[in-house]
N, C-alpha and C positions, 0 to 999 in steps of 0.2 A: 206434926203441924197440920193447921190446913189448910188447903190448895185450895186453887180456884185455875180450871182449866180455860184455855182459848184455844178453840178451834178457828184457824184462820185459813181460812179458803180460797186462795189467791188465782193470779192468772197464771202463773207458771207454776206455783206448786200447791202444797198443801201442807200446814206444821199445824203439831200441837204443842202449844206451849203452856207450864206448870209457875204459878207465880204462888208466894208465899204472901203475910199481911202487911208486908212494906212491898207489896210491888217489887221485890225483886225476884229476877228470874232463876224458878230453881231445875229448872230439866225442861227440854225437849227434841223435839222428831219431826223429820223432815221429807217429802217423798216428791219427785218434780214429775209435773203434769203432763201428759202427752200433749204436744200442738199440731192441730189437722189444718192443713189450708187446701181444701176439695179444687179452688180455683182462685187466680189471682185477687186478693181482698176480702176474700173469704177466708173467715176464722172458724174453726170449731171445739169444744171439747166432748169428751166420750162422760156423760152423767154418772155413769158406774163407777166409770175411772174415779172420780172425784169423790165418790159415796165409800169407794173402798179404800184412796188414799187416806179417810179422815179416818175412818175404823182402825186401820192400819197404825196411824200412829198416835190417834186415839189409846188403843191398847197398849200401845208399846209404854207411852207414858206411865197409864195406870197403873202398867203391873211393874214398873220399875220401881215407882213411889209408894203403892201399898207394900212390897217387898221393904221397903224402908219405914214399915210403919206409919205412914204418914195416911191420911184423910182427906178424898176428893169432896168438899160440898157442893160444887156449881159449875157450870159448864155454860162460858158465853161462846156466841158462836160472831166471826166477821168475814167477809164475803169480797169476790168480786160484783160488780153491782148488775149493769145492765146486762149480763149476760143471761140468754131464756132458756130454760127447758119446756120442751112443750113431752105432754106424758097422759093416760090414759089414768086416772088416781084407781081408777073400779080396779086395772088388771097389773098396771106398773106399766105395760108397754109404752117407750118411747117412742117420738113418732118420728126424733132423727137425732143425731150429736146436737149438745147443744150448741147454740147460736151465741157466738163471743160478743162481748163491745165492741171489740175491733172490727167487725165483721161489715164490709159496708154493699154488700150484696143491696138493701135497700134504698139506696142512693138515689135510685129511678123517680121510686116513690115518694121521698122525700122532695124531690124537683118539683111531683106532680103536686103534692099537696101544696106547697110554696106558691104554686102557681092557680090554684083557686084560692089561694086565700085565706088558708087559715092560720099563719103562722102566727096573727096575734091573739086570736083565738085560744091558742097554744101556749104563746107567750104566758097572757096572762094568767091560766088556768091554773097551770104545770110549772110557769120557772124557767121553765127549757125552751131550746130554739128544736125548730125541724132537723133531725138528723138521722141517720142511719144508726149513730153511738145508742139509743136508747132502746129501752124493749118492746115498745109498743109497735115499732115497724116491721120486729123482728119474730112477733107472733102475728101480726096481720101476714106476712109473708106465708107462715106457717101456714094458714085459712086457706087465703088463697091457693096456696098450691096442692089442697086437699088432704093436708097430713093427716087431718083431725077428723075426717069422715065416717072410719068408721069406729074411732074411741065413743063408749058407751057414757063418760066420766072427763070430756076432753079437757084438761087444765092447762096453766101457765105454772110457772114458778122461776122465781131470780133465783142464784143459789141457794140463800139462805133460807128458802121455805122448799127446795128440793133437799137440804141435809136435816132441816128440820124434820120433814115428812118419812125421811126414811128414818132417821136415830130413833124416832118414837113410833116406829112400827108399820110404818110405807100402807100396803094394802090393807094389813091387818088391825087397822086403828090410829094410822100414824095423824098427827097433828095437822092440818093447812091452814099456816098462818105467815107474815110476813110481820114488819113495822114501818114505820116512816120512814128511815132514811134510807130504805131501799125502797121503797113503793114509790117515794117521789123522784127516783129513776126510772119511773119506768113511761114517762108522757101519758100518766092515764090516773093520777090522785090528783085530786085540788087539794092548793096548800094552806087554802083555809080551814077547810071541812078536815081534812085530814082523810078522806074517804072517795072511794074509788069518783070519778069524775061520770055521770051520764053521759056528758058530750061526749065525753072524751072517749069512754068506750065504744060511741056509737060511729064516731068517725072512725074509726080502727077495725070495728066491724068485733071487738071481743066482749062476750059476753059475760054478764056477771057472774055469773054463775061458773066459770073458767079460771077465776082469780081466788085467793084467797082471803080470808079477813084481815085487816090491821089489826096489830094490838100496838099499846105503846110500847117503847124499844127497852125497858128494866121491869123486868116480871115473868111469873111463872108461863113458860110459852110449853111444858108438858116436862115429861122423864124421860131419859135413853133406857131405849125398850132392850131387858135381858136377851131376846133373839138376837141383838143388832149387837152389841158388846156388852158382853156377861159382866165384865169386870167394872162397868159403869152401870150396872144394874139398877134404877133409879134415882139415880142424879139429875135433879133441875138443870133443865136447859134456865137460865133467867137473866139473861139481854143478850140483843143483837141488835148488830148494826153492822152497814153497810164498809165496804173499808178503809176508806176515804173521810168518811166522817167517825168513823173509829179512832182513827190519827188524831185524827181533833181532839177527840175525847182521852185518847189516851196523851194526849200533850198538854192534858190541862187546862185548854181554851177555853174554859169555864164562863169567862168574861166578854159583852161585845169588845172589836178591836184586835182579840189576841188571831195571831196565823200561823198559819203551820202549811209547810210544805216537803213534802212526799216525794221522793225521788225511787219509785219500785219500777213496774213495769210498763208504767207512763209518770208523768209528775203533774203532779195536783196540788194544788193552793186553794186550803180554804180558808176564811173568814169568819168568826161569831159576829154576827149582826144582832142578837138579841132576840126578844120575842116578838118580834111582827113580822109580819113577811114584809122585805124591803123592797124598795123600788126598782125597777128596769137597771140593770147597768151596760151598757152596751159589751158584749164580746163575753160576759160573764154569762154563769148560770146562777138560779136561785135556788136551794135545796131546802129537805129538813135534815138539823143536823142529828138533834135525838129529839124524842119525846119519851121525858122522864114521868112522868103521871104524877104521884104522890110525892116524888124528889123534886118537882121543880116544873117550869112551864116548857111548854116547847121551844125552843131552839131554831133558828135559822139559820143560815148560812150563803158566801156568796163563795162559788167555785171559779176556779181556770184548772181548766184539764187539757192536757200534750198528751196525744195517745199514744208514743213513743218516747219511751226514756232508757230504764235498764233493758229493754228490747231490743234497742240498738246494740246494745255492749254482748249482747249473748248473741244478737245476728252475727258479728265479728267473731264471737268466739266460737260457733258454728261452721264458720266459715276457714277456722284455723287461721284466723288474724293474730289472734291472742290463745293459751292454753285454758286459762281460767278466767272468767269476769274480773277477780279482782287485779290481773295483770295489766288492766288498763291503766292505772293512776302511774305508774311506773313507767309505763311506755310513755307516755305522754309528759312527762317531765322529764323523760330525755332528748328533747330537744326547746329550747328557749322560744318557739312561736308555733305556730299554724303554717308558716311561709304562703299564708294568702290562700289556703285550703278552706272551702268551709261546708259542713256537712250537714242535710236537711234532713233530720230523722221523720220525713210523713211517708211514714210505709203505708198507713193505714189513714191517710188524710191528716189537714190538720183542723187542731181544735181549738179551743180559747187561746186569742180571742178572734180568730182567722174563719174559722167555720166554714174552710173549703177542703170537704169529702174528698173529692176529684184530686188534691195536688199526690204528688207521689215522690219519692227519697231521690235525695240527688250529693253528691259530691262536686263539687265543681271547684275550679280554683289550681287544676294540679300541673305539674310542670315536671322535668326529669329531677328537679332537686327533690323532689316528694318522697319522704317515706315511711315507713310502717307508725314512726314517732309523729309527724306531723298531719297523716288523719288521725291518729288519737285524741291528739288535744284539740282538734278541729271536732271532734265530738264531741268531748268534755264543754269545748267553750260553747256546743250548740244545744247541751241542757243548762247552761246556764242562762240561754239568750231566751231558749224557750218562758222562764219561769222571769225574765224580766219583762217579755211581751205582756204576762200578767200580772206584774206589782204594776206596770203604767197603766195597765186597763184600770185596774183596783184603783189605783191616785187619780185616773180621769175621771172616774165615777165617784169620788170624793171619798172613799173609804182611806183614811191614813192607818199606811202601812207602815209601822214602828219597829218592829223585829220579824223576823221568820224563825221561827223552831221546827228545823230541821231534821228527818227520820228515814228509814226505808235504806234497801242497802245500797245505793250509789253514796247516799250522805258519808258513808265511810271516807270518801277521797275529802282530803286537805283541799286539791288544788279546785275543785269543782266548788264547792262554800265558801273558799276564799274569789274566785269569779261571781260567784251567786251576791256575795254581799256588794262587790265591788259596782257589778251592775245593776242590782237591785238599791243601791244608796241605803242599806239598812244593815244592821247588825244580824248574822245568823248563828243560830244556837242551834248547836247538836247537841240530839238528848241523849241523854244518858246511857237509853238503849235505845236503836236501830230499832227494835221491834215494837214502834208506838202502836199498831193497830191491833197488835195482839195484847197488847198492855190495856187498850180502851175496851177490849171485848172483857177481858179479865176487871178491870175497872167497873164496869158498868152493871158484869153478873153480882160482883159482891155486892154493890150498891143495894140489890135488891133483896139480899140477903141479910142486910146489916153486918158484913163485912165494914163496911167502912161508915161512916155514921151521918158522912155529907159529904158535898163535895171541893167544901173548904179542906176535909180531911184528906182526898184524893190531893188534891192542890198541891199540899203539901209535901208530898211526894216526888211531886216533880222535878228534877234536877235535870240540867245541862253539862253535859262532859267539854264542852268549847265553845270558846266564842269565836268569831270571825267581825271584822268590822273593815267596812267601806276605804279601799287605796286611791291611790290616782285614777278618774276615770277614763283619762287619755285614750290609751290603746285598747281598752274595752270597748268607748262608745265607736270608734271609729269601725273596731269588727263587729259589732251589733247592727252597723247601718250596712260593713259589707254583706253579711248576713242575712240582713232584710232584701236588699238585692237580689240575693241566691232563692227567697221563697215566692217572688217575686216572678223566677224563671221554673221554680217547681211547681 
């Protein structure tokens, strides 16, 4: 056969996954990322870590399926977004771990900028609100604190133009490129021009010459360099995308109107709004979703992003709440309620459509009846309250939200999509497979390859393993309001 590989470069781990011409998943490999928190709100990961985790099962992949005869053509790669590596391109040296999304160290500076004025500025450039979540604060910080002084070559890169730059030969040649759907993460692309912003650099203080070029997100972005994995020894890197709007694309949202929501290490909701950049929505973001070039026009999108999702289930399970993440659904359907527990997953602030940096994670609500059963489902019901705070933002802003297609490994649970549709008033589908984002980076490579011949032909592909549809909203709306209460005091 032949494969089309996805490197997916996540926040907690890193997998490579092997997909065959029906998109379905024939083999992969998995390695979880180290998490540094240097000081409270502070996130970090180690750059190598993540360069070696993708080689790692990069290789492992490869030489299981050429072992089986089988044929790599293409290699998409999908990312965590906003998070920066700042790195010297001349020598490789980095100038520290790099700086996560979660990471709200810049928080200060976000106030200050809010406070002359340029949020709309911002607004309408970029998409985005001021926050700590994007990259642009997170390499101003860099500046400031002198990382970059005495880099000969001093650069940026979101992940996917740090694994880019290394697979195709890092010092010795390697590639520096990114595309849209992560560039317009970063507060520093207009989403007209599609190209890095003037202003926007010059408020931030980064220099162009620090950034990398856009291309569009299906096409040849270079070869995995034989020093870096022998056994992928010139295979097209050809699409990438960010991994959030990967989901999108790997769930078929081909259409304005279609939405998908993301329950991995935060939960994300996006929206096809078509090809225009759309208007302001309060509490949302505006992205790009892809820009396909020769397949199709560009693509927008309207985001709700909770920076806390399966984060919380693996704090628990860190904590020895739980053995395993997936022991939550179990626990939490051993007891019939919350008993009035309710639990604010903003370890790391919250985000859509709340966009307070500042709140911090609370349980509240407990009593001697409480136990290990009744914070469980007080979490479970508080991803789901989160991802309804954003279908009402989406319906206020007049986006009708008709279905959710559901992905990412929390979607596993029954009782969390069965909440999700109940409070969201809409039908949710779970795809087929769990791994929509590596499904859209594998989607998107073949596209460029003529793997698939369009994207009525990807469409087609797409199946749902469950539906879930809307119950009595009774005892949901009234824990949604207690809920709101509890982020209220967070």
């Amino acid at each position: 056969m032949k494969l089309i590989l996805a490197l997916d470069a996540g926040t907690t781990g890193v997998r490579t996954v092997a997909f065959d011409d029906q998109l379905n998943v024939v083999d992969e490999a998995y390695r979880e990322l180290t998490q540094h928190f240097p000081s409270p709100g502070e996130v970090e990961h180690d750059p190598l870590e993540i360069t070696d985790l993708a080689v790692s099962t990069l290789r492992e992949v490869t030489i299981r399926q050429r072992g089986e005869g089988h044929q790599i053509v293409a290699l998409g790669i999908t990312n965590q977004r906003e998070t920066t590596v700042g790195f010297d391109r001349a020598s490789g040296e980095l100038f520290q771990r790099a700086i996560v999304w979660q990471d709200r160290r810049t928080a200060e500076l976000c106030s200050e900028l809010q406070a002359q004025g340029h949020a709309r500025d911002v607004r309408a450039t970029t998409g985005l609100v001021i926050d700590s979540y994007f990259s642009a604060t997170k390499m101003k910080w860099m500046l400031d604190s002198g990382l970059a002084d005495r880099a000969r070559t001093p650069s940026f890169a979101t992940v996917d133009t740090w694994l880019l730059w290394c697979l195709t030969a890092g010092v010795d040649g390697g590639v520096f490129l990114t595309e849209p759907s992560n560039a317009s993460r970063t507060m520093l692309m207009d989403l007209v021009t599609l190209d890095w912003s003037p202003t926007m650099t010059r408020l931030f203080g980064v220099e162009r010459t620090m950034l990398s070029d856009i291309r569009q997100s299906s096409g040849n972005f270079g070869a995995v360099s034989e020093r870096v994995v022998a056994e992928l020894a010139g295979v097209p890197v050809t699409g990438v995308l960010g991994d959030q709007q990967s989901a999108l694309f790997g769930q078929a949202c081909f259409v304005p109107g279609l939405v998908k929501a993301t329950y991995g290490t935060g939960a994300f909701l996006l929206a096809n709004v078509g090809d225009a950049v759309p208007n302001v929505v309060d509490g949302l973001l505006t992205t790009v979703a892809w820009d396909l070039g020769d397949y199709g026009p560009t693509t927008y999108a309207l985001e709700g992003s909770a920076f806390v999702a399966g984060a919380a289930v693996q704090w628990l399970r860190d904590l020895g709440f739980i053995e395993t993440s997936s022991d939550l659904e179990a626990l939490a359907l051993s007891v019939e309620n919350s008993a009035g527990v309710q639990f604010v997953p903003a370890f790391t602030g919250l985000g859509s459509p709340f966009w307070k940096p500042l709140a911090r994670g609370a349980i509240s609500g407990l009593s001697r009846g409480v136990g290990r059963g009744e914070i469980a489902r007080a979490l479970v019901e508080a991803l789901a309250y989160q991802v309804r705070a954003m279908t009402d933002a989406f319906r206020d802003g007049g986006v009708a939200v008709k279905e959710l297609r559901a992905d990412g490994g929390a979607a596993a649970m029954d009782l969390l999509l069965q909440l999700q549709a109940t409070n969201s008033r809409v039908d949710v589908l779970r795809c087929s497979t769990l791994e929509a984002t590596a499904r859209g980076a594998a989607s998107i490579a073949g596209l460029a390859i003529g793997q698939w011949a369009s994207l009525d032909a990807l469409a087609d592909r797409w199946q749902s393993s469950q539906r879930f549809q809307p119950e009595d909203p009774l005892f949901v709306d009234a824990g949604y309001q207690t809920w709101c209460g509890a982020l209220e005091r967070a």
